[in-house]
N, C-alpha and C positions, 0 to 999 in steps of 0.2 A: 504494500500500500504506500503509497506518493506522500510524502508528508504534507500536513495541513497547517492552516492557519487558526489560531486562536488570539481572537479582537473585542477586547472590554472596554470599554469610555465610563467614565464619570459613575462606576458604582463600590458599593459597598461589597468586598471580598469577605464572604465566610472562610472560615478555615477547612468546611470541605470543600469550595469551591476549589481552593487552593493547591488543596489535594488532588484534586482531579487533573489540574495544570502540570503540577509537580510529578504527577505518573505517566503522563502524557509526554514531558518532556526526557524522560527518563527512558519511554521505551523507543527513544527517539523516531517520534510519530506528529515533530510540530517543526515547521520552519520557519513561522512568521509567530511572535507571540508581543500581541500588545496590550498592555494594560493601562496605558494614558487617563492619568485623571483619577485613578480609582483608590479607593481607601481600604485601607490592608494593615493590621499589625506590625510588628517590627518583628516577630516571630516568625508570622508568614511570607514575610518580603524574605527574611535570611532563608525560612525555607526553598524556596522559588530562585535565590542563588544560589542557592547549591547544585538545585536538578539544572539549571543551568549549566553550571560547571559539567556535570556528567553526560548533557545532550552533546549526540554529535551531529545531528541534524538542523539546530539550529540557526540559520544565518540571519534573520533579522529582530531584533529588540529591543521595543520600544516601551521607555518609563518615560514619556514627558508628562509636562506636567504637576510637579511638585513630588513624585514616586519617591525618588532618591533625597528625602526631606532634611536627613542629620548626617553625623558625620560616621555613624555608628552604620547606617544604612550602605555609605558609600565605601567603608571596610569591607562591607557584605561582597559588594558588587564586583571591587578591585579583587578579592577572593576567588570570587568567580571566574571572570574576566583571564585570573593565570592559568586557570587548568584548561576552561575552555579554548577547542580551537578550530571552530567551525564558523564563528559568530564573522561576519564580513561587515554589519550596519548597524549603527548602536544610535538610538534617539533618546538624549536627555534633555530637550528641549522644556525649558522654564522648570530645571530643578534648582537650589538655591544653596549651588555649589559653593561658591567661594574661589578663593582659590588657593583655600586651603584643603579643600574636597581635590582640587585638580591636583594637587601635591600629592595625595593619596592612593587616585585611582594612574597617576603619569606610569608609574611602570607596568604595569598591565597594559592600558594603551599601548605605549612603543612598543614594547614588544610582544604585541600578540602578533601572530604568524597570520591571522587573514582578512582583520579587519581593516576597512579602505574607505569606511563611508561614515564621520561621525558628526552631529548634530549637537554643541554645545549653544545654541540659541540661547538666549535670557537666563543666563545660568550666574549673574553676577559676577562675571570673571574682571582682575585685573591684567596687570603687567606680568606679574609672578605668574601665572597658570600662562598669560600668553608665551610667554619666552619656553614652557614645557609645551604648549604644542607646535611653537616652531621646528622643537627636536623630532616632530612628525610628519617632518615635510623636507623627510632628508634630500640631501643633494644629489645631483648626477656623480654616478658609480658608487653609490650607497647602497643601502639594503632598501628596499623597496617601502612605500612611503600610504598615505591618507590621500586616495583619487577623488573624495569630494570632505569638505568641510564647511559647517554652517556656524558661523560666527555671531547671527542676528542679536541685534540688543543687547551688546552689553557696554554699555557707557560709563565702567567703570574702566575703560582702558584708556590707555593715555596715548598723545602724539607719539610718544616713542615707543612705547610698544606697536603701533600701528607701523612704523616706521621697519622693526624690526621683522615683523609679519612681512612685507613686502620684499624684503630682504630674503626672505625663504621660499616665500614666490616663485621667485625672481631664479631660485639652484635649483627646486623643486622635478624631478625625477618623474614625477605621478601626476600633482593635484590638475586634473581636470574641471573639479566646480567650486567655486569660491561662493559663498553666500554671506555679505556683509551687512543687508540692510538693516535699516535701525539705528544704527550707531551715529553718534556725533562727527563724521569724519570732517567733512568740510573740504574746501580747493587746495589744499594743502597735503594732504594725506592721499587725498585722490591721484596729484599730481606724482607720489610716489610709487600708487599703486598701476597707474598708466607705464609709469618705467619698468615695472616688475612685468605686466602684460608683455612687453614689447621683450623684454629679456624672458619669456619662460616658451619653451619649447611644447608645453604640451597644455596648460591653464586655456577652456575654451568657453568657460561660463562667468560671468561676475555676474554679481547682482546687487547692486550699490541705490537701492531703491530707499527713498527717505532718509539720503544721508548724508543733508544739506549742501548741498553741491549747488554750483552757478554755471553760466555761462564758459567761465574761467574754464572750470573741467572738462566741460563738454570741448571746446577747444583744444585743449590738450590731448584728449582720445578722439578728435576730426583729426587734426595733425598725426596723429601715432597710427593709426587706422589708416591714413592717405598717402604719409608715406616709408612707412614700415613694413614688413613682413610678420604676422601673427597670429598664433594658432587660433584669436579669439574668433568665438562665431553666434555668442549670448550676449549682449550687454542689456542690464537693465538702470532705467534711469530715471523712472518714476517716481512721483512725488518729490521734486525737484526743481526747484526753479532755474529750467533750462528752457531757452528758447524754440519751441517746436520745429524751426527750418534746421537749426545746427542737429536735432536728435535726428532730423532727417535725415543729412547729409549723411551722420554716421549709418545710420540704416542705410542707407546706398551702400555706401564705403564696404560693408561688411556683406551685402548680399552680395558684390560686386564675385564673378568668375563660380559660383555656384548653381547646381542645379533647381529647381524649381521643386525638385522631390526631396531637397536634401534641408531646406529651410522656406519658414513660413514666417511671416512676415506679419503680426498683426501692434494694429494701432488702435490702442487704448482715450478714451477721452476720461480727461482728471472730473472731479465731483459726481454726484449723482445724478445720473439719467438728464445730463444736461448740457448742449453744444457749445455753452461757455467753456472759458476757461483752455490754461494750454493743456494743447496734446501731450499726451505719452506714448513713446514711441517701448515696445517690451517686440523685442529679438525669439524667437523659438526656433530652433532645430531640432531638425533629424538624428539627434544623437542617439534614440533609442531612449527608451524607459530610464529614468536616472533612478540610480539606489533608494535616491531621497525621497522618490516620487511612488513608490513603491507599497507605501502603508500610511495610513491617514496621519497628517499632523495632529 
């Protein structure tokens, strides 16, 4: 039998439901297992990382949502996380890491053997957790690295750390999907992350949506896009006060020498249900199903 998916949102976990999970993932019979949002013991979370630890079917798992809540929790998971090593997608999107959680779970991340797809969205990170997952975005002829990472919302990171990130970019061996939106970045940081685009061989998604950018930027990625060579072929740039002809140009810029089957091209209008206001221009390719895209936020 093909393993299955098991997907909970927003409820209350009994401890025999838990049990049901926990034998499930034991007789490894589960490869997507989500529990977003739901409330569970500290008992039954440790349980649940354990049969983790012992699935070897499972590749996708998702806690967002506040799951991994303390620091006792995030032991659990780092626990897990060593033995297991099947797991390739990890979603902890709006857990309320720290980054002293990121200190905890950093060796398990780097070195687990197949995970490629991680989601620390709104997890309160600063500099210190940032600078541990730069060390997962190793450089060309390293050991193989994180092909998508979601960064979304966390505004406790600083110009230099952002700084540092692009810097990893920039050697990065693997990362195909950057997701940054949310954050503070501004024309400054952008302009850094435009040179990390332009130097990384294999980076083909950004997503820099709501993350106060001007005109300034957009210029910089017209320029970089017109007359550079770059793997990119996603840029988002929404919720942003950028001029709707320059988001255009870049949309040219980037369909430009592509087939018609290989990206699609859609333009979004800002506010609701209404022809004011500028356009947003959002890039979509044919890149296939992305990891991320894979089990419900």
């Amino acid at each position: 039998m093909l393993p299955a998916s098991i997907q909970i949102t927003g409820e209350m976990l009994s401890p025999a439901e838990v049990q049901d999970i926990c034998e499930s993932l034991k007789e490894d019979s589960v490869r997507l297992l989500s529990v977003r949002g739901c409330q569970l013991s500290d008992r039954d979370f440790g349980r649940i990382c354990r049969s983790v630890a012992e699935s070897r079917s499972l590749s996708q798992l998702n806690l967002n949502l506040g799951i991994v809540s303390s620091i006792s929790r995030t032991r659990h998971l780092a626990d897990a996380l060593k033995t297991n090593r099947s797991l390739q997608t990890l979603f902890l999107h709006g857990s309320p890491l720290l980054d002293a959680g990121l200190v905890t779970l950093n060796t398990a991340l780097s070195t687990h053997p197949a995970l490629v797809c991680l989601d620390l969205g709104d997890c309160m990170l600063g500099d210190e957790a940032l600078g541990l997952i730069c060390g997962m975005l190793p450089p060309d002829g390293a050991k193989s690295g994180l092909r998508e990472l979601t960064l979304s919302a966390n505004p406790g990171i600083s110009s230099k750390g952002w700084a540092r990130l692009s810097i990893a970019v920039a050697h990065s061996s693997q990362l195909r999907v950057l997701n940054l939106d949310y954050n503070p970045l501004g024309d400054q940081i952008a302009g850094m992350l435009a040179v990390a685009v332009a130097s990384s061989r294999t980076l083909e998604v950004l997503d820099l949506e709501g993350t106060g950018l001007t005109n300034q930027s957009a210029q910089v990625f017209l320029d970089m896009v017109e007359n550079y060579p770059t793997s990119l072929r996603v840029l988002v740039l929404a919720e942003n006060n950028i001029n709707p002809e320059l988001q255009q140009q870049i949309c040219d810029l980037l369909s430009e020498g592509e087939d018609d089957d290989d990206r699609e091209v859609v333009h979004h209008q800002a506010g609701p249900a209404s022809n004011s206001g500028p356009q947003m221009v959002l890039l979509t390719s044919g890149l296939g199903e992305s990891l991320l895209a894979e089990t419900e936020m």
